[in-house]
Every structure is written in C-alpha cells, then in structure tokens.
N, CA, C and O of each residue as an XYZ file, in Angstrom:
660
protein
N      35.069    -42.035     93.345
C      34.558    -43.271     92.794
C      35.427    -44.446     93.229
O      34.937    -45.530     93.546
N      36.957    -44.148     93.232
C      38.158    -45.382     93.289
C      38.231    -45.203     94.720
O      37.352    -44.579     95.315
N      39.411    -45.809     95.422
C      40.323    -45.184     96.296
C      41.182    -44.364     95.840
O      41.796    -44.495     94.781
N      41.285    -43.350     96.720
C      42.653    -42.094     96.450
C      44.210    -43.302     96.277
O      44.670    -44.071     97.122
N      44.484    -43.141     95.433
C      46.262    -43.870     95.226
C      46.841    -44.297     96.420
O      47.333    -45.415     96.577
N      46.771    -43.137     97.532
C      47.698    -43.508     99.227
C      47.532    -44.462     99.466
O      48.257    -45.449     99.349
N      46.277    -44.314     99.950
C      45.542    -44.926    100.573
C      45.381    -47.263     99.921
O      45.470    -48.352    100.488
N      45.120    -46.736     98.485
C      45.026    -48.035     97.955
C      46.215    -48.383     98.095
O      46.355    -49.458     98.677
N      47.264    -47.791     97.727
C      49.080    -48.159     97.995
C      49.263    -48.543     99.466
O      49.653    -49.676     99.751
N      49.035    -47.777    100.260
C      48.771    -48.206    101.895
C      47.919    -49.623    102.313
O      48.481    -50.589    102.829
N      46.533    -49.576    102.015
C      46.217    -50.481    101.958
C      46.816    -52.221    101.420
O      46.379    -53.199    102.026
N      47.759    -52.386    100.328
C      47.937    -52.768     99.682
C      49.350    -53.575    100.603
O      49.518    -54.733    100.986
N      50.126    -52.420    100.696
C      51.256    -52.547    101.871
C      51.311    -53.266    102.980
O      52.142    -54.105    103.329
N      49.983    -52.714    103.711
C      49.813    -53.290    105.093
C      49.171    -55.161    104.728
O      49.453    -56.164    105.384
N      48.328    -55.074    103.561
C      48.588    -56.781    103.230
C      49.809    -57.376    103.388
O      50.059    -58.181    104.285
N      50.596    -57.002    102.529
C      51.574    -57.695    101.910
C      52.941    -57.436    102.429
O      53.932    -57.690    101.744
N      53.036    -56.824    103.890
C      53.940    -56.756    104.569
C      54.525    -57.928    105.620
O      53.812    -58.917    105.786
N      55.835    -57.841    106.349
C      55.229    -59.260    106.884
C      54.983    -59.418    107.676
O      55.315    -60.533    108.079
N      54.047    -58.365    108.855
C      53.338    -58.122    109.728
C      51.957    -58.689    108.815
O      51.133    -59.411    109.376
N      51.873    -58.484    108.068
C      50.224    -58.298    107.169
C      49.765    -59.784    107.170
O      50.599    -60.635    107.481
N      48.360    -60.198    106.811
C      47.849    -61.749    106.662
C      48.477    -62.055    105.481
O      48.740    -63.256    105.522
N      48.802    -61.632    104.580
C      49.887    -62.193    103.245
C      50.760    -62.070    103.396
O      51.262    -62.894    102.631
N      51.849    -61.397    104.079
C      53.367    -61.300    104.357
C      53.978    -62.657    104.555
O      55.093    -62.656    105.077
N      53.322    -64.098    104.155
C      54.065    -64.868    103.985
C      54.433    -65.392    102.871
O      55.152    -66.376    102.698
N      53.683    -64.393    101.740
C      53.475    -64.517    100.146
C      55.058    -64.342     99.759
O      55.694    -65.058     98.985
N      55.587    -63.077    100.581
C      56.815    -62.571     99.473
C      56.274    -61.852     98.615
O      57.131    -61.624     97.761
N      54.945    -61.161     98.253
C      55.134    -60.481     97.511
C      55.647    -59.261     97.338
O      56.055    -58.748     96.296
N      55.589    -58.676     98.794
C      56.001    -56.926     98.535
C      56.991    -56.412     97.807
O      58.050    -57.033     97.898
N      56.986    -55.504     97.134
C      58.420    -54.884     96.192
C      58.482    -55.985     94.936
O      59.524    -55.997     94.280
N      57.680    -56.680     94.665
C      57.505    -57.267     93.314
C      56.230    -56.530     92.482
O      55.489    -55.590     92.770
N      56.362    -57.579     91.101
C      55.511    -57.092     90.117
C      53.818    -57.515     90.332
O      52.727    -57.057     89.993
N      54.321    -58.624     91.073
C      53.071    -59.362     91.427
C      51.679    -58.162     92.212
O      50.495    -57.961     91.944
N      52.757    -57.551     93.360
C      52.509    -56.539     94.325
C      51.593    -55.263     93.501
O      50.400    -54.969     93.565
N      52.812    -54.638     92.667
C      52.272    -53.769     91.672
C      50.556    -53.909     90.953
O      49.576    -53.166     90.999
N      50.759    -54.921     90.468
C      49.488    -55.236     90.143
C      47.848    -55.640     90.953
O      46.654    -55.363     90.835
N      48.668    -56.377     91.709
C      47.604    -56.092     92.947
C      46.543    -54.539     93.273
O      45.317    -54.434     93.302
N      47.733    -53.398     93.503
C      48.049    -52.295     93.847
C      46.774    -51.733     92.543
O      45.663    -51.240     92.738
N      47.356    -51.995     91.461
C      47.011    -51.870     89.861
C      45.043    -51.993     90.393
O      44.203    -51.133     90.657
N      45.022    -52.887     90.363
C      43.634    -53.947     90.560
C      42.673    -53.564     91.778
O      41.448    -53.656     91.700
N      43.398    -53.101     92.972
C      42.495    -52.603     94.153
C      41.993    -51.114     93.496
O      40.770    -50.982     93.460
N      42.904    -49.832     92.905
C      42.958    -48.506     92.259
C      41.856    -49.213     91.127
O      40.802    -48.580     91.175
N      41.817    -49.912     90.506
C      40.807    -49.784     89.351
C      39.834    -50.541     89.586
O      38.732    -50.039     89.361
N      39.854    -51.738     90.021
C      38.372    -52.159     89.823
C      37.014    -51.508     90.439
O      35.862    -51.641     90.028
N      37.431    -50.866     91.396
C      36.146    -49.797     91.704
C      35.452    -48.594     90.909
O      34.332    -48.087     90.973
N      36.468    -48.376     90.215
C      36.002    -47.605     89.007
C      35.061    -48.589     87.739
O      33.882    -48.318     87.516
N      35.750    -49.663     87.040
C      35.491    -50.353     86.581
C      34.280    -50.898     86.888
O      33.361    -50.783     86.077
N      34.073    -51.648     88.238
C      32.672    -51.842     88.611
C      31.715    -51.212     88.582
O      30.734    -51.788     88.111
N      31.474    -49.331     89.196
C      30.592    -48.456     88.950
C      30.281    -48.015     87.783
O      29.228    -47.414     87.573
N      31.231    -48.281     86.812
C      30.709    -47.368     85.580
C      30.102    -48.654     84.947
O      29.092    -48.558     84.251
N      30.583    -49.621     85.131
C      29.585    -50.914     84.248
C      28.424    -50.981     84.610
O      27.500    -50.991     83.796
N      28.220    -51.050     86.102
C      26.776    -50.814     86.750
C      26.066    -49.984     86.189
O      24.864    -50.063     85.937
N      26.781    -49.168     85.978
C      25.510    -47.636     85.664
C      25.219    -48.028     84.235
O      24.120    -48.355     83.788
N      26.421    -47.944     83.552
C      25.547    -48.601     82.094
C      24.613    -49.884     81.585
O      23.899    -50.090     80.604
N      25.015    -50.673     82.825
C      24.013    -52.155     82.634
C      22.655    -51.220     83.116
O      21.670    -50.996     82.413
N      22.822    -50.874     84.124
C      21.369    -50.577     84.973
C      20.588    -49.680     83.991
O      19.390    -49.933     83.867
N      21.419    -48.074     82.861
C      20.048    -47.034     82.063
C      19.736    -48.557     80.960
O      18.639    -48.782     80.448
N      20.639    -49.210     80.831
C      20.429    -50.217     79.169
C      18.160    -51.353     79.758
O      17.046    -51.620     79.307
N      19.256    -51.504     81.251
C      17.917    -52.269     82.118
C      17.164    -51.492     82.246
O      16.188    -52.127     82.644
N      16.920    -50.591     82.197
C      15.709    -49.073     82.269
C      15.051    -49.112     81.093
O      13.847    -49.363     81.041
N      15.708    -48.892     80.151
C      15.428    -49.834     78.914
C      14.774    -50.208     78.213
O      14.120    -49.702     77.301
N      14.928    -51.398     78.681
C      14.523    -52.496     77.687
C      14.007    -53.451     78.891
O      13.867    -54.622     78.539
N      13.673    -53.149     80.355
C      12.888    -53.226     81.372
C      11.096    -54.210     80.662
O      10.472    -55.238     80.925
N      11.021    -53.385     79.988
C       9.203    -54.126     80.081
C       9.240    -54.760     78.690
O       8.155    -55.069     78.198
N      10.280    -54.975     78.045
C      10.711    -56.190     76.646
C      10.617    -57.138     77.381
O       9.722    -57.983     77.399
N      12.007    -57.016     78.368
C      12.348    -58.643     79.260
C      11.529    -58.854     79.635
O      11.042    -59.793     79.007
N      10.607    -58.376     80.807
C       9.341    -58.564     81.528
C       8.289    -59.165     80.350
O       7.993    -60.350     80.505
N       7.821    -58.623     79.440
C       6.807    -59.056     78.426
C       7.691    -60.433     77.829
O       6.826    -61.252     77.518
N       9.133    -61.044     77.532
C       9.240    -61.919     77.123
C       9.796    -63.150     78.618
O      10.604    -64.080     78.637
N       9.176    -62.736     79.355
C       9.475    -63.618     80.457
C      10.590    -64.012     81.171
O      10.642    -64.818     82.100
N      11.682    -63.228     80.540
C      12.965    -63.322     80.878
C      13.494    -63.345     82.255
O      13.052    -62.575     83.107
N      14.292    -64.080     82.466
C      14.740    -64.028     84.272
C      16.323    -63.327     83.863
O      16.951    -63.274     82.806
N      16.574    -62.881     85.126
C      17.948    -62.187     85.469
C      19.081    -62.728     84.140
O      19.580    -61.989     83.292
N      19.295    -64.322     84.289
C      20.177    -64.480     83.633
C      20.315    -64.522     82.528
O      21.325    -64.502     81.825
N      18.785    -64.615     82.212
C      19.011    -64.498     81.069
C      18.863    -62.815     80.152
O      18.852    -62.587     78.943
N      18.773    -61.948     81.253
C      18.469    -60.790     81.095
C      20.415    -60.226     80.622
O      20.839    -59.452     79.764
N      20.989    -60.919     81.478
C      22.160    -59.914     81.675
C      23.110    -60.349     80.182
O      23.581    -59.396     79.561
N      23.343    -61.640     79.692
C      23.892    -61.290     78.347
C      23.642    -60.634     77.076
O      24.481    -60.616     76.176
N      22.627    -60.158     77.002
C      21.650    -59.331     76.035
C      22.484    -57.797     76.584
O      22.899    -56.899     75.852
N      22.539    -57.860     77.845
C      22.159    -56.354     78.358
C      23.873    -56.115     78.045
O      24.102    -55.087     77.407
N      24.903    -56.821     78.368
C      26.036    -56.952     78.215
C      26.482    -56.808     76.619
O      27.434    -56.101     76.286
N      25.964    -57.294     76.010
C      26.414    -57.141     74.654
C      25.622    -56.039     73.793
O      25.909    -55.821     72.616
N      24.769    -55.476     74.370
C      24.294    -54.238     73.828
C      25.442    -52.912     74.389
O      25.899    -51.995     73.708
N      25.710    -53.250     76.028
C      26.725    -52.606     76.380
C      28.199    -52.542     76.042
O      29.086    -51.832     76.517
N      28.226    -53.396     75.171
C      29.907    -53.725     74.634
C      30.603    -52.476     74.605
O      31.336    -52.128     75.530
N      30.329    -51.525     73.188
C      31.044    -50.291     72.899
C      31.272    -49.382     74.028
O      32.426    -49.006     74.234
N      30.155    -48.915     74.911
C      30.098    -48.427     76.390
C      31.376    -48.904     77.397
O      32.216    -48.248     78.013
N      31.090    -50.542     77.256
C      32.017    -51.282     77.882
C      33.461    -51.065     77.592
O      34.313    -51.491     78.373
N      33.663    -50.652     76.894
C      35.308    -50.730     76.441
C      35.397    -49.188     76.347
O      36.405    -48.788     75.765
N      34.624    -48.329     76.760
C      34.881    -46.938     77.083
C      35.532    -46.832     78.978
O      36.503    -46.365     79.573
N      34.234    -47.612     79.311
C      34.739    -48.182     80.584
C      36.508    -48.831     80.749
O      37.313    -48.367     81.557
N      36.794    -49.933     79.814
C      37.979    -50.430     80.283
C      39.589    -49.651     79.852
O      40.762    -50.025     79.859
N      38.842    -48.365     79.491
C      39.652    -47.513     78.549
C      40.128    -46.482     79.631
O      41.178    -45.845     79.702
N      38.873    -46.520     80.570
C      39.194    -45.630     81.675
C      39.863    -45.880     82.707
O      40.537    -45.050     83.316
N      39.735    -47.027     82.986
C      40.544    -47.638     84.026
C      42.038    -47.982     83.620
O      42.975    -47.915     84.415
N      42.175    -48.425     82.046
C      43.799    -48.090     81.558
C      44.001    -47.223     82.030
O      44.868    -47.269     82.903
N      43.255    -45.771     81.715
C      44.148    -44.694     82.295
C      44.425    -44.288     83.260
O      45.453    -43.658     83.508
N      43.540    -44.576     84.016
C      44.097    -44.284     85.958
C      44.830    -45.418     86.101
O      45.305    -45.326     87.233
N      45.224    -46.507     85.573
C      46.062    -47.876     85.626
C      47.276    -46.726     85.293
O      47.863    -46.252     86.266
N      47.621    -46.317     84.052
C      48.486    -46.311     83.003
C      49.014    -44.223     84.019
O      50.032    -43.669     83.606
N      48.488    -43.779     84.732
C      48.368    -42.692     85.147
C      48.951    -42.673     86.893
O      49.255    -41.685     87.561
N      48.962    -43.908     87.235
C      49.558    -43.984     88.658
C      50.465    -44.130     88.542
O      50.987    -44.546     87.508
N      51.412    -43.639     90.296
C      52.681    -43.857     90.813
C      52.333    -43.916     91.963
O      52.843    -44.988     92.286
N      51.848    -43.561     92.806
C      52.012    -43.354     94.289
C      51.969    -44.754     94.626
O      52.930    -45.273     95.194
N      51.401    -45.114     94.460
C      50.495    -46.760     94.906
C      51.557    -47.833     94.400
O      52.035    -48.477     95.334
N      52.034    -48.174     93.150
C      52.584    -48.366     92.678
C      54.228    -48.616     92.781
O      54.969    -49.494     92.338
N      54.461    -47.284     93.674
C      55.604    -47.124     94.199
C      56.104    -47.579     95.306
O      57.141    -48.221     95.474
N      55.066    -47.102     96.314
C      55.028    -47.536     97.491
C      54.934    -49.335     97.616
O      55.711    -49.928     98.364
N      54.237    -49.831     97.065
C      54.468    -51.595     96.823
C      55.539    -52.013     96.014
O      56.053    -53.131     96.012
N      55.771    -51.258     95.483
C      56.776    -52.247     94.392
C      58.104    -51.470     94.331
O      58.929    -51.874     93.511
N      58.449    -50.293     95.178
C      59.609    -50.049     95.824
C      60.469    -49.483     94.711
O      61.645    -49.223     94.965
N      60.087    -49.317     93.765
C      61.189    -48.739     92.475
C      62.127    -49.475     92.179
O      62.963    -48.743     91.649
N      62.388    -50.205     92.199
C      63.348    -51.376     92.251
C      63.785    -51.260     91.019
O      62.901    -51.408     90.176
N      65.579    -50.899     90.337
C      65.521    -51.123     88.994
C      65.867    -51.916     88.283
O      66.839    -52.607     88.588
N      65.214    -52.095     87.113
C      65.716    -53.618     86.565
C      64.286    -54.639     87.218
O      64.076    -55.631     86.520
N      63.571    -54.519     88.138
C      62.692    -55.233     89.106
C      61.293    -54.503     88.894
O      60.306    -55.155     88.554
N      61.240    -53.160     89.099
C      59.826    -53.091     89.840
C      59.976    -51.071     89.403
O      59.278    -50.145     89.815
N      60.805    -51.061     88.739
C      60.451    -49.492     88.189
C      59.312    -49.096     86.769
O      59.549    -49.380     85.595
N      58.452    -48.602     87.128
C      57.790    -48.858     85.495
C      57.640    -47.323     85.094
O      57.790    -46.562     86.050
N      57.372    -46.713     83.856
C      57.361    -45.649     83.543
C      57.231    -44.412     84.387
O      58.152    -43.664     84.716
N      55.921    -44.299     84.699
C      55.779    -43.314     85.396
C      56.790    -43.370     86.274
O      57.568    -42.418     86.222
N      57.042    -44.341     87.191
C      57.642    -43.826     88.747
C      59.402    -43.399     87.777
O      60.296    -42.758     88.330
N      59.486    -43.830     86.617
C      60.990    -43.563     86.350
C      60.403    -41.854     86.207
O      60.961    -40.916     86.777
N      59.488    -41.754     85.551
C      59.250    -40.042     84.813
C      59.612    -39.014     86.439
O      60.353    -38.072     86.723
N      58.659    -39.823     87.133
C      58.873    -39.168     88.828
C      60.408    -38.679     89.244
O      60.798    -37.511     89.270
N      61.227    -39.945     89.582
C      62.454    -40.186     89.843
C      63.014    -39.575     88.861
O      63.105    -38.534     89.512
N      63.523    -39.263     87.758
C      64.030    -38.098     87.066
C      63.929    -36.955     86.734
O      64.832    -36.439     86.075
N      63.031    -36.389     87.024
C      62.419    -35.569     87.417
C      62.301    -34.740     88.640
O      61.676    -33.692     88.798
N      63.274    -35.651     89.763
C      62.991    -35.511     91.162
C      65.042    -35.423     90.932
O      65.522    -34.873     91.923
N      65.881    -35.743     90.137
C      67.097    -35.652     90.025
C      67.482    -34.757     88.980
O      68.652    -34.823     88.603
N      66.547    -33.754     88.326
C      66.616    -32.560     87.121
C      66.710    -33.562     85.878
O      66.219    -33.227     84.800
N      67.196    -34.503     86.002
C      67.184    -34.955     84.504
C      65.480    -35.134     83.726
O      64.638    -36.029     83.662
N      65.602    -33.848     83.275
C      64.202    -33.263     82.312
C      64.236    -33.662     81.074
O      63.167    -33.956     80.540
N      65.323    -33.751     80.420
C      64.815    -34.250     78.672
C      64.643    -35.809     79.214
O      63.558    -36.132     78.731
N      65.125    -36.906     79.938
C      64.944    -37.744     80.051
C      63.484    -38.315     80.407
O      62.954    -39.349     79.999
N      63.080    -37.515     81.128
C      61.407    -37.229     82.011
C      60.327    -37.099     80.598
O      59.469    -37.902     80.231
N      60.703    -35.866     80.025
C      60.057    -35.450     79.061
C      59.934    -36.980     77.869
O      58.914    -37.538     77.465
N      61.306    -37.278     77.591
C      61.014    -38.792     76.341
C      60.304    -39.565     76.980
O      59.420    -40.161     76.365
N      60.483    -39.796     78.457
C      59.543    -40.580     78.883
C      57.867    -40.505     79.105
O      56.899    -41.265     79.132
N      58.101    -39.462     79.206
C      56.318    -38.620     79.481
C      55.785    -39.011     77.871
O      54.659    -39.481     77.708
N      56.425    -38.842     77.075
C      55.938    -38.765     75.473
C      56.036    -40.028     75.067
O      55.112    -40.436     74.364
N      56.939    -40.785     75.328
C      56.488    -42.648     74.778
C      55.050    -42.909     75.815
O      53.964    -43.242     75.342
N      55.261    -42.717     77.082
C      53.439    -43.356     77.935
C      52.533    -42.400     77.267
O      51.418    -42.877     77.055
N      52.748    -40.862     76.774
C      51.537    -40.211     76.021
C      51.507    -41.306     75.026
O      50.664    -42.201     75.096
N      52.688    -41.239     73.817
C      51.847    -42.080     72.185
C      51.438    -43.700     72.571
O      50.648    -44.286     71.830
N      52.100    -44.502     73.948
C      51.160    -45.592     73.979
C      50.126    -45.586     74.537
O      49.591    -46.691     74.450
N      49.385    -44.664     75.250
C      48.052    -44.273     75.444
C      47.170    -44.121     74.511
O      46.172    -44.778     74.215
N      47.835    -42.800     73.898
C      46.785    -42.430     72.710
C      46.776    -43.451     71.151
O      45.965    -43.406     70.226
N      48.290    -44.536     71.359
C      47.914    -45.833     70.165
C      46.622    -46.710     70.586
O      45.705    -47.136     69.884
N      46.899    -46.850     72.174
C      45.878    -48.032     72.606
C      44.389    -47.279     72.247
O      43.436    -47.719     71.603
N      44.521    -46.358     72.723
C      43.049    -45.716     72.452
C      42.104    -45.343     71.467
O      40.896    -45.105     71.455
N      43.392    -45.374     70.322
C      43.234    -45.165     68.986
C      42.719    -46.417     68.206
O      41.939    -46.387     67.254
N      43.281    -47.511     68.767
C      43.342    -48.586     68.661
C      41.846    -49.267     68.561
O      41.175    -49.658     67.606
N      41.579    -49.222     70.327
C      40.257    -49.276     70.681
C      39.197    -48.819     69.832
O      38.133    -49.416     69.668
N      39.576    -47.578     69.221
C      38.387    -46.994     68.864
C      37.992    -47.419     67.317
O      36.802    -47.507     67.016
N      39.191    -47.720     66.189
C      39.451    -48.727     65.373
C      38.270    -49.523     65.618
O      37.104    -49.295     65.297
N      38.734    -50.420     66.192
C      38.011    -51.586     67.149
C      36.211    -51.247     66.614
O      35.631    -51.557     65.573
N      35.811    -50.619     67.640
C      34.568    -50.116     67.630
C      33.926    -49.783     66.501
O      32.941    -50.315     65.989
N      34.753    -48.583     66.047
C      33.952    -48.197     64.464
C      34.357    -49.146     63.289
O      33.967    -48.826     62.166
N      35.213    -50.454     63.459
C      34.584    -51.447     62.835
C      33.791    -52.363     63.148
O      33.646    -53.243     62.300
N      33.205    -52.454     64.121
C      32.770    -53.373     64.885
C      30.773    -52.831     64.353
O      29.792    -53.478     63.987
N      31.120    -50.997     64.669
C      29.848    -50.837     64.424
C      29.047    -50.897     62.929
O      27.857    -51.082     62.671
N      30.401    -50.622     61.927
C      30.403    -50.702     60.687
C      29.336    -51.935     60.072
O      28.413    -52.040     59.264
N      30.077    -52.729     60.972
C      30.076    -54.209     60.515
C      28.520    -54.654     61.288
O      27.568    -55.239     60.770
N      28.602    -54.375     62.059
C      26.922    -54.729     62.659
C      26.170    -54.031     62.354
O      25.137    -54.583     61.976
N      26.163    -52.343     62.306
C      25.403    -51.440     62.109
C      24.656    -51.366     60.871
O      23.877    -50.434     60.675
C-alpha cells in the first residue's frame, strides 16, 4: 500500500543530499528530514484507506446526492463527516507505521544524539550493543504511548458517538 521503509528512507536521502534538488536546504540528518521521511512512509497509506472509505460511504448514499442535486462539493463534506470515526481509524494507522519505523528514519536523520535519535532507532542501537533491559524500558514506554494514544482515540469516539448517537 506505502513504500517499503528503504526505499522511502532512500528516496528521501537522495532529495536531501547535496547532490539532490534540495541539498541546498540543509536538511539532511535533521528533524525536519525525519519527518519528511515520516510523511513520504505514511501518506500513501493514509490516502488509500480514506479513498476507500469515502468511495463504499459514495456507493451509498450515491442516488440521495443524485436525487438532491448535489454536485461533488458539495457531496464530499457530508461524505467526510459521516466518515469521521472510520477516519481516525485511518489516522490511527498511519501513527503506527509512523510510531513503528526506523529504517527510513535513520537513514535521514543519522541517529544523531541529543539531535535526531528518537525511540525506536535508540531501542535498535541498544539492542545492537546487548544493552537489553535498556531496549526492553524502551520498547515498553513506545508500547504504553501507543496503546494511551489509542485508548485515547477511542475515548474520543465512543463519546463522540454517545453524544450524537
């Protein structure tokens, strides 16, 4: 559905190198970079799964709009806010392949510490030097802020549906 991590990390690189058409940015081995990196890995996910849920919602409710004369634009905020809860299943997913990378990540933003090391690539890098209980606390704070945000989210929703429903 995404790009494979390398590849988006590669990709990402060869921008922002200073051979690359941005290599006059300065960004490489920053946070700026990272996120970039962040943003090429997810929004392709992000985009397909919204599509697919705008498009069964437009399957739909297809011959409503049509019978109330509706044009595109005015088709798509209806279709969007019926998709909300869906929607934030969607942006839940892309946290996690966000919140789930290193390769990409690494490779742009160079591990840098103090600069440009963020969880995972530390869990990697200690892990890659035996220090295991260190790996492990770290593996378990990105598990409970995953599963808070998500928990969170879902809060979110089942009041949301409470309250409208």
């Amino acid at each position: 559905m995404g790009l494979p991590p390398v590849v988006a990390g590669l990709m990402v690189y060869l921008l922002l190198s200073r051979a690359g058409p941005l290599g006059e940015w300065g960004l490489l081995f920053t946070p700026g970079a990272m996120i970039l990196a962040q943003v090429v890995l997810v929004l392709p996910i992000l985009a397909a799964l919204s599509r697919q849920k705008v498009e069964e919602l437009l399957g739909e409710y297809r011959e409503q709009f049509v019978s109330l004369g509706m044009s595109s634009s005015r088709m798509m905020p209806t279709l969007l806010w019926d998709a909300r809860f869906a929607l934030l299943t969607v942006l839940l997913a892309g946290f996690g392949r966000a919140s789930a990378e290193v390769g990409a990540v690494m490779m742009v933003g160079g591990n840098i510490e103090g600069v440009t090391r963020v969880m995972t690539t530390s869990i990697v890098l200690e892990t890659g030097k035996g220090n295991l209980p260190l790996a492990l606390g770290l593996g378990i704070v990105l598990l409970t802020l995953v599963m808070l945000i998500n928990a969170g989210a879902y809060l979110v929703g089942e009041l949301t549906r409470r309250r409208v429903g």
